[in-house]
C-alpha positions as CSV (number, residue, x, y, z in Angstrom):
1,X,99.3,71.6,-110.3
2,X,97.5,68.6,-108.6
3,X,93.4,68.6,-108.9
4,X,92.4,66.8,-105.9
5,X,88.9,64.7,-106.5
6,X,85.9,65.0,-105.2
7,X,85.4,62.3,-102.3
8,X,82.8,59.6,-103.7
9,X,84.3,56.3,-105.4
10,X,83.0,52.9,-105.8
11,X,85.4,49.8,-104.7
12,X,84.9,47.1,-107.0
13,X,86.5,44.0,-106.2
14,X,88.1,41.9,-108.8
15,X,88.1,38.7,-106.4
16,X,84.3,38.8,-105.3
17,X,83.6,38.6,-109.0
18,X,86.1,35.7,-109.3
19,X,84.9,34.2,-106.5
20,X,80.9,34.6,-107.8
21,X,82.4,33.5,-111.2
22,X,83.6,29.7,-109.9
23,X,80.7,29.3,-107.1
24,X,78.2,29.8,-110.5
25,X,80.5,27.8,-112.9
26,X,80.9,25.2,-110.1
27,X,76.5,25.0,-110.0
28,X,75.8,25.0,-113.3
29,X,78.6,22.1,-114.0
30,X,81.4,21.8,-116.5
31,X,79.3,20.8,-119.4
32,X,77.2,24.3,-119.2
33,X,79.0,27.4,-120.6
34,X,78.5,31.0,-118.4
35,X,78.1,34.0,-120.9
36,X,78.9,36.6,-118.1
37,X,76.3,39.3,-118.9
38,X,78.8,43.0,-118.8
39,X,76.2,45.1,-120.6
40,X,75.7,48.8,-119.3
41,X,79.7,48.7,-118.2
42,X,78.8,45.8,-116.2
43,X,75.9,47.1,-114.1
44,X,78.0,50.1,-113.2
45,X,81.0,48.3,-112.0
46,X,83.4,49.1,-115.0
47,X,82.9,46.8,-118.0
48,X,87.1,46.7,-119.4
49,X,88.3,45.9,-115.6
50,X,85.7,43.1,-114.8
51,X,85.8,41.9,-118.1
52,X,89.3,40.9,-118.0
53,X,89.5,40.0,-114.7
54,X,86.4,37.4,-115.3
55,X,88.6,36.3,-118.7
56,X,91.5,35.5,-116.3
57,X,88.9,33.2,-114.6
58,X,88.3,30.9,-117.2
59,X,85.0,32.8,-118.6
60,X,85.3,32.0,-122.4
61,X,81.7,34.6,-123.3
62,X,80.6,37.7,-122.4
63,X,77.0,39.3,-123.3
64,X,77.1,43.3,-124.4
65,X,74.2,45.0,-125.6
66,X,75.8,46.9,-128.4
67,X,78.4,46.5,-130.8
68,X,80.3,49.7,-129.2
69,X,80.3,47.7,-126.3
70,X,82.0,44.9,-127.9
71,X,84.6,47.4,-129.8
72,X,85.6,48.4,-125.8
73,X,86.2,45.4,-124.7
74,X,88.2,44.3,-127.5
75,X,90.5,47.9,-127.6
76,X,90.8,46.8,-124.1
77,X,92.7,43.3,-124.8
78,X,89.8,41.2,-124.5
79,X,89.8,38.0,-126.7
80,X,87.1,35.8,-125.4
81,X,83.6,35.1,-127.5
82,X,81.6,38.5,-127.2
83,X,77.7,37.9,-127.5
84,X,75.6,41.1,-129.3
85,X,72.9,40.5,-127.2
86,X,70.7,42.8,-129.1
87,X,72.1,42.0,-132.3
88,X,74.3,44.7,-134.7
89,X,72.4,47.9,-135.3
90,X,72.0,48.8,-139.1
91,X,74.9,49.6,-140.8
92,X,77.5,48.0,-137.8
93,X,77.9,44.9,-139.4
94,X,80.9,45.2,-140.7
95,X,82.4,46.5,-137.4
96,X,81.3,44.1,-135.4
97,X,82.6,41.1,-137.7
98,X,86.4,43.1,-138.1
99,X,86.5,43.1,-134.3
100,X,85.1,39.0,-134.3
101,X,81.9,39.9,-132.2
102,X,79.0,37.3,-132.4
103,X,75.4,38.7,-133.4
104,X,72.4,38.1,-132.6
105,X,70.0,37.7,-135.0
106,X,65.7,38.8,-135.0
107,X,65.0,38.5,-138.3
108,X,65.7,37.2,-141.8
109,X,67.1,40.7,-142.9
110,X,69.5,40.5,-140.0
111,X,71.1,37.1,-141.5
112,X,71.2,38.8,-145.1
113,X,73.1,41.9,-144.0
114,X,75.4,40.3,-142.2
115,X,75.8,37.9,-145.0
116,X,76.5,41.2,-147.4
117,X,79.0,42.3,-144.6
118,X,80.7,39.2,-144.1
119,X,81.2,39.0,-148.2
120,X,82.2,42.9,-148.5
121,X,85.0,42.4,-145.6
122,X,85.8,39.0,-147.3
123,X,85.2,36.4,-144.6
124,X,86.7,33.4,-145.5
125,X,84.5,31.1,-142.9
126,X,80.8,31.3,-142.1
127,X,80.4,33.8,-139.6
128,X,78.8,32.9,-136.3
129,X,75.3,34.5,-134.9
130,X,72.8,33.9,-132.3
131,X,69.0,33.4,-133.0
132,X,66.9,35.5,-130.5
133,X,63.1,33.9,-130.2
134,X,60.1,35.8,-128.9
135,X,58.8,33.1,-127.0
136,X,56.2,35.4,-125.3
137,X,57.7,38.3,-123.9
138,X,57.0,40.3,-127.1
139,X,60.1,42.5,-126.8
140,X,63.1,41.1,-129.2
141,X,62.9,38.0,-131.1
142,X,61.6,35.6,-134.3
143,X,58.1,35.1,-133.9
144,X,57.6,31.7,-133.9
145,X,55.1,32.1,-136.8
146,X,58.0,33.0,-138.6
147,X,60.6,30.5,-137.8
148,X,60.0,27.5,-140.8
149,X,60.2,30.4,-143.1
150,X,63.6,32.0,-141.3
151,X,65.1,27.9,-141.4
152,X,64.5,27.6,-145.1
153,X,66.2,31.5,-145.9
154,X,68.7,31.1,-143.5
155,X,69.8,27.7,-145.7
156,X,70.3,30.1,-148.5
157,X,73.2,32.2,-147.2
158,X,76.4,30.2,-146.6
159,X,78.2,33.4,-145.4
160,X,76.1,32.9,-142.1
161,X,76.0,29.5,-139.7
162,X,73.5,29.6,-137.0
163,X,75.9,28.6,-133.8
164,X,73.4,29.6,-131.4
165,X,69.5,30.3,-130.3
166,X,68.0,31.6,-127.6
167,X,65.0,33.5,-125.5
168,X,64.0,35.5,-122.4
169,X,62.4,34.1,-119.8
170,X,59.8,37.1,-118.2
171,X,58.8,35.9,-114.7
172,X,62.3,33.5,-114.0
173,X,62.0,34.5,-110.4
174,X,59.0,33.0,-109.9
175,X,59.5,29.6,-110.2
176,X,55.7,28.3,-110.5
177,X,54.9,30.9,-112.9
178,X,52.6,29.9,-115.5
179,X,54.2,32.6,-118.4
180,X,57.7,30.6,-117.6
181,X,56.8,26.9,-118.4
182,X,54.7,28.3,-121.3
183,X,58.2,30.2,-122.7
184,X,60.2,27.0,-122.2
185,X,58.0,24.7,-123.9
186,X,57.8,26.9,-126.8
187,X,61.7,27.1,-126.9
188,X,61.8,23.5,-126.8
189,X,59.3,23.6,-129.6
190,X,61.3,25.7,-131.9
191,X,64.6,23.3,-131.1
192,X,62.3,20.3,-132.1
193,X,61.7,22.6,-135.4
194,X,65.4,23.7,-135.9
195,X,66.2,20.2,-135.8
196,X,63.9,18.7,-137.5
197,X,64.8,20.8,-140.8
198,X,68.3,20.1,-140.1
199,X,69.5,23.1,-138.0
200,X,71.5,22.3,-135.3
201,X,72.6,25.3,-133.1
202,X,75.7,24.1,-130.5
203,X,74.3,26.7,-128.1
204,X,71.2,26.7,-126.6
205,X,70.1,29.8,-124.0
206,X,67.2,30.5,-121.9
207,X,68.4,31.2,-118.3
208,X,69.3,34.4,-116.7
209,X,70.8,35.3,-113.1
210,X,67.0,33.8,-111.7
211,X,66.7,30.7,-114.0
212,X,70.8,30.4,-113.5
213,X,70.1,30.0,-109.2
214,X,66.7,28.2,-109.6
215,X,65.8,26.4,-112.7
216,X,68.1,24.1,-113.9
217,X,65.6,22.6,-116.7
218,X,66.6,25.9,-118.5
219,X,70.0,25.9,-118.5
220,X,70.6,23.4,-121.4
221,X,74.1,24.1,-122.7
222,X,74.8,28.1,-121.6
223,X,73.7,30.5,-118.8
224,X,73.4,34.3,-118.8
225,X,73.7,35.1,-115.5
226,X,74.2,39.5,-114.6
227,X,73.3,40.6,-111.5
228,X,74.4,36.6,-110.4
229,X,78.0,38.2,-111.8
230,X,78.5,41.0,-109.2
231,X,77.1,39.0,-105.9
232,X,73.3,39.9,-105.8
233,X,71.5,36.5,-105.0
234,X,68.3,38.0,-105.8
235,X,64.9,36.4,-104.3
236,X,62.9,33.5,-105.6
237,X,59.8,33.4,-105.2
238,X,56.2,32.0,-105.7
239,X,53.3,33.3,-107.4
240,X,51.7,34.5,-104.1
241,X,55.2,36.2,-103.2
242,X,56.3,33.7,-100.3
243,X,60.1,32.9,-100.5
244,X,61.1,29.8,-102.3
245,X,62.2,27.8,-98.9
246,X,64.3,24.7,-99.8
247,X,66.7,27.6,-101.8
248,X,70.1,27.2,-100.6
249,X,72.0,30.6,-101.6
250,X,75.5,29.8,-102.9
251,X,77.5,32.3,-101.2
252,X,77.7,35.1,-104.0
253,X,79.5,38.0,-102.6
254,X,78.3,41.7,-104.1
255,X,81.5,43.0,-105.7
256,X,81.1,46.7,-105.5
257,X,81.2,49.8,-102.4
258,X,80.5,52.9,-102.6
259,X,81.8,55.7,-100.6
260,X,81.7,59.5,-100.2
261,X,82.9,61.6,-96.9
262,X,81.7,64.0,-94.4
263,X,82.0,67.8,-95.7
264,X,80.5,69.3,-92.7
265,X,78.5,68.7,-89.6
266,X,76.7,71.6,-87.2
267,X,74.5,71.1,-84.3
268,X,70.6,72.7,-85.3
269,X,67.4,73.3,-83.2
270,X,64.6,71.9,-82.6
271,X,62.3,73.5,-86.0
272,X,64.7,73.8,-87.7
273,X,64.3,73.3,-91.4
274,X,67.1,71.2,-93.7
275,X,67.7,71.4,-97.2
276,X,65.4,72.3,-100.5
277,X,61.9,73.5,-99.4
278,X,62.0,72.9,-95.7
279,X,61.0,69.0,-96.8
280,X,62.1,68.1,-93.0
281,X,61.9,70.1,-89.9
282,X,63.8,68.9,-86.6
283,X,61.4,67.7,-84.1
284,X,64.0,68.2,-81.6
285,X,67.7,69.4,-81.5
286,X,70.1,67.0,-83.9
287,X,73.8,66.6,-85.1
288,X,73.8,66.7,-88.9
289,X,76.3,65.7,-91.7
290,X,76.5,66.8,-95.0
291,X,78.0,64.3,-97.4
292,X,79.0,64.5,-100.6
293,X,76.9,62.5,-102.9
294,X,73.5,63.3,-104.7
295,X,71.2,62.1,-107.2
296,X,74.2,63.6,-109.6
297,X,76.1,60.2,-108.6
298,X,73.1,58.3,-108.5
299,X,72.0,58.5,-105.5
300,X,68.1,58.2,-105.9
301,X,65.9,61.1,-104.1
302,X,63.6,58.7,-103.2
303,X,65.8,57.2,-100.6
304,X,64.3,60.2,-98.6
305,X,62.9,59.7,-96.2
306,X,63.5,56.0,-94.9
307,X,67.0,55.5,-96.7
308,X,70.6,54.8,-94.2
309,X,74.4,55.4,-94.9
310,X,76.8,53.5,-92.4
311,X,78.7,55.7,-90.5
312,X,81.4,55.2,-87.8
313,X,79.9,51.3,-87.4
314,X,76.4,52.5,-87.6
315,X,73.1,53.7,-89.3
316,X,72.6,56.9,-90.3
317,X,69.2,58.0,-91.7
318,X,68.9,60.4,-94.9
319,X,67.2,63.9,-93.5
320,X,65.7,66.3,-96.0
321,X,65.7,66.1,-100.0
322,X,68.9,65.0,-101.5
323,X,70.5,67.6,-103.9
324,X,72.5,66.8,-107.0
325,X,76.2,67.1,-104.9
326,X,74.7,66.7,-101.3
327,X,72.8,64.8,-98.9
328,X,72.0,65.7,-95.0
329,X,71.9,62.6,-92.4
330,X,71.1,62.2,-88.8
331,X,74.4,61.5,-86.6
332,X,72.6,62.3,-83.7
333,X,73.4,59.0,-82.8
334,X,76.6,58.6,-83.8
335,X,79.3,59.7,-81.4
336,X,82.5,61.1,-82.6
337,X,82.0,61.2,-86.4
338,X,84.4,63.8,-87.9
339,X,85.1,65.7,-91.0
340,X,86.5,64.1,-93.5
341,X,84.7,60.5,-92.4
342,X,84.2,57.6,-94.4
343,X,80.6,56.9,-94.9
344,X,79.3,53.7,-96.9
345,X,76.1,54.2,-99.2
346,X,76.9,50.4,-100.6
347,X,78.7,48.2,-98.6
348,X,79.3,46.6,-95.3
349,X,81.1,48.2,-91.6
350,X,81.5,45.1,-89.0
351,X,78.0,44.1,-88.8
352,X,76.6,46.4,-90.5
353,X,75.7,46.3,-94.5
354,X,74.0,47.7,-96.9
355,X,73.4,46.7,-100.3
356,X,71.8,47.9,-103.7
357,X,68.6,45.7,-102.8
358,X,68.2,48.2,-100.0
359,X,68.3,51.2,-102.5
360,X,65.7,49.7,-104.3
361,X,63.5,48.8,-101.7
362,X,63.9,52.6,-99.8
363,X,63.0,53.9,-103.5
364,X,60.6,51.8,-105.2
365,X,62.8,50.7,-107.8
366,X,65.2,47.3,-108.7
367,X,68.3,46.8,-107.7
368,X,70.1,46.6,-111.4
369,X,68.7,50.2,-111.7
370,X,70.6,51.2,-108.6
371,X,73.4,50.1,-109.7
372,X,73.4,50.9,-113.6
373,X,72.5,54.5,-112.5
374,X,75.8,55.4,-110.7
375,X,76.8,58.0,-112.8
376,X,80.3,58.0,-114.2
377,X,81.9,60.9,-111.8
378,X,81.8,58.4,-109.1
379,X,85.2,56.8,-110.0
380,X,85.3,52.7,-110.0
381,X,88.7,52.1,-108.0
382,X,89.2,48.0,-109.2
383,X,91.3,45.8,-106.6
384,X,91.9,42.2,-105.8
């Protein structure tokens, strides 16, 4: 017997992300390598589909957070460079080497397990990692303090070449901020060190979707961009919050929709009362619509009140709390909308668009959290 499924999907196009893929590639210049960033199933829009379709492209990396991450990708044919962002977690690092991930490395005792993995599986060539610096964001990373120690241990284990090193930028958005020059200068500092005591890492990585669109002094050799990836050109901006002016956006296009239907619509009163605890009351008689979609998909409570869903060419404002399957909008407004409708929560209808920077501004969040939060029922249909 056929199950049918419940009506809310996500469209994710293949060719807005090959299309973002060459506009960045094209920026950044032949001689700089893009690591396209697909951690957290690539921001929600299905890691194995994008992955692959970004690999037909001509993208030669790819960033994960986790080794599991990088097992996916390969069970799913991939056989591009796959960067552990994060690095291997303990007792991985055998897995990660038999499916020819890259790690990243924080401290001297990630270099020596590996090195123990690398001789247990029997590597016969040096394997690969990535050195992540703290270069002030205190999260991940060497401490600098530490590196001339790290150089002369690393020296000690041949089973390991150091093929890349990298940092975090914290404020790469705001392109006069003070925290950001500091961070590259100290980067450039520990290169000076690496190659002064004879290290010379090929790769060298300190930009992310922001430093990627607006600071080419940190690009050197590779680029991280994410959110850049999927078509969100986010803001760049001074310290005092103006808008970076002489920024010419490159045309990224955001690569996914998403979709849910009309289950119902009644006429109500003026007074009347909609959803959990009353938490709106008609001021005067309305059209509503129920759709299906709730903060079980995603869809972020806080979007009422002041959140919009396009419907039949137009706005539609949230009414009421949204529930875990449902959500009420206003289609006062919107003449002959039907059961059974196609309403857009993400995306665009003629004019009319709607995009995951709107969630996050209607909610008080960011727009990677909008989109890494759509939960897994809402099914990624991939097309070209």
């Amino acid at each position: 017997m056929r199950v049918s499924t419940r009506p809310n999907w996500a469209e994710v196009s293949l060719s807005a992300l090959r299309h973002n893929f060459r506009l960045l590639q094209h920026y950044v210049g032949q001689s700089v390598a893009i690591c396209a960033v697909v951690k957290c199933d690539a921001y929600g829009h299905g890691a194995e589909a994008c992955t692959l379709a970004l690999e037909q492209e001509g993208a030669c990396w790819f960033g994960v957070t986790s080794t599991d991450e990088g097992v996916a990708l390969r069970d799913a044919g991939v056989r591009s460079r796959i960067l552990i962002l994060v690095g291997a977690f303990r007792g991985e690092e055998e897995d990660a080497l038999r499916y020819g991930l890259t790690p990243t490395v924080s401290r001297i005792e990630d270099v020596e397990a590996i090195a123990h993995a690398a001789a247990r599986i029997g590597s016969r060539e040096p394997v690969p990692v990535h050195l992540k610096l703290d270069t002030g964001m205190a999260r991940l990373g060497l401490a600098l303090s530490e590196l001339d120690n790290f150089i002369t241990r690393v020296k000690t284990f041949p089973q390991v070449t150091l093929e890349g090193v990298f940092s975090h930028l914290a404020s790469a958005e705001v392109l006069d901020a003070v925290d950001a020059k500091r961070q590259q200068q100290r980067f450039d500092d520990a290169l000076m060190t690496l190659d002064r005591q004879g290290l010379y890492p090929r790769l060298r990585h300190l930009a992310n979707s922001s430093a990627t669109l607006g600071r080419p002094a940190a690009w050197y050799n590779f680029v991280r961009p994410g959110m850049a990836i999927y078509g969100y050109e986010l803001p760049l901006v001074h310290r005092d919050g103006s808008s970076v002016s002489d920024y010419q956006p490159l045309g990224l296009v955001p690569a996914m929709a998403w979709k849910t239907r009309v289950l119902s619509l009644r006429n109500v009163p003026a007074g009347q009362a909609l959803g959990y605890n009353g938490a709106y009351v008609t001021p005067a008689p309305a059209r509503i619509a129920v759709i299906a979609a709730g903060y079980g998909d995603g869809l972020y409570r806080k979007l009422s009140p002041g959140g919009h869903v396009l419907l039949r060419g137009r706005r539609a404002p949230f009414l009421g709390r949204i529930s875990m399957d449902l959500t009420i909008v206003d289609v006062t407004h919107n003449p002959g909308v039907e059961i059974g409708d196609e309403v857009v929560l993400i995306g665009t209808i003629g004019q009319e668009r709607i995009t995951a920077v709107d969630h996050a501004r209607w909610s008080g969040t960011i727009p990677y959290e909008i989109l890494c939060n759509l939960s897994e029922r809402v099914v990624r249909h991939h097309m070209e």
